[in-house]
C-alpha positions in Angstrom: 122.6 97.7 100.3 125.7 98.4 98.2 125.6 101.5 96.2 126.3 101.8 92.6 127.8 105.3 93.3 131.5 106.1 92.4 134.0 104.7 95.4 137.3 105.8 96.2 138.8 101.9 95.6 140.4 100.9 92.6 138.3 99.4 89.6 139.7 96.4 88.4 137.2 94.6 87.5 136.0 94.4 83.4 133.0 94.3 81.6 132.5 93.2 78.1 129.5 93.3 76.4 128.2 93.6 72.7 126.2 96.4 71.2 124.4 97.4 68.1 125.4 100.5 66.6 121.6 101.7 67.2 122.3 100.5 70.9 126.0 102.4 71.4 124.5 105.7 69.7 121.8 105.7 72.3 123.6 105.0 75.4 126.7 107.7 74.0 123.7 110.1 73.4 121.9 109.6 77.2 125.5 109.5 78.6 126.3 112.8 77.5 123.0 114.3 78.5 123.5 113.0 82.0 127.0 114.9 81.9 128.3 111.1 82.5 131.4 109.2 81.0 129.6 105.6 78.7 131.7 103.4 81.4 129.6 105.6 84.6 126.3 105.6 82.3 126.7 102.1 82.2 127.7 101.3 85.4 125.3 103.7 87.4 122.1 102.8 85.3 122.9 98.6 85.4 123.7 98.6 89.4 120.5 101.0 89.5 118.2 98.1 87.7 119.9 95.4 90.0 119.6 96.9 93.2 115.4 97.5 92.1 115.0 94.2 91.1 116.8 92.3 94.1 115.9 94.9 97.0 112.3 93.1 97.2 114.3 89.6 97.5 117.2 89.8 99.6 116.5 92.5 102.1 114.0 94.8 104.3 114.5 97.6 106.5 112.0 98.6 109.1 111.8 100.1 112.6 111.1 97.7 115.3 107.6 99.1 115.8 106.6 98.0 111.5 108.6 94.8 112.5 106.5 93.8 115.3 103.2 94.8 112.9 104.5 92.4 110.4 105.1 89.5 113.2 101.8 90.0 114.3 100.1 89.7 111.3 102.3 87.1 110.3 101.2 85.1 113.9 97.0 86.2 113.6 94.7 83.2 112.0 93.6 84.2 108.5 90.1 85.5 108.2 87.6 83.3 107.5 86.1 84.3 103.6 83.0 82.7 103.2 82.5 84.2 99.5 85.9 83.1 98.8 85.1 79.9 100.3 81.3 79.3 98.3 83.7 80.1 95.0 86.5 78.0 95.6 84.3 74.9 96.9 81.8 75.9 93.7 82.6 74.0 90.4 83.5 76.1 87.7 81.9 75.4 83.9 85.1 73.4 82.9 84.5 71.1 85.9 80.6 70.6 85.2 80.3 67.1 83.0 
């Protein structure tokens, strides 16, 4: 996974984005507290959010031993649920007539 950490290539790339005053004051205030510049604040806490929120989507990284668990599990029949059965096959009060 790429990391939002500082690289030794050239940033060329731009950002623009709009702010409330309320907004800028808080992200100035939590940039300087993390000893961080606003562009790094920015940067570091954004790529943080996007890596969390696609890391369950795009990619998984296990040992060959979880792998195989998963497969197998993955390949086994699904347990038969007879309570789960009785209340899926059971009508519920907005099906009664």
């Amino acid at each position: 996974m790429p990391s939002a950490k500082p690289s030794p290539q050239r940033k060329a790339a731009r950002l623009n984005l709009r702010a409330s005053s309320g907004q800028e004051m808080l992200i100035r205030e939590a940039a300087a507290a993390a000893g961080k510049s606003v562009t790094e604040f920015v940067l570091d806490s954004a790529c943080d959010t996007a890596e969390q929120i696609l890391a369950d989507r795009t990619r998984f990284v296990v040992d060959d031993a979880a792998w195989a668990r998963f497969m197998d599990a993955l390949d086994r029949a699904p347990a038969t649920k007879p309570r789960l059965r009785e209340l899926l096959e059971t009508p519920g009060v907005l099906d009664r007539g």
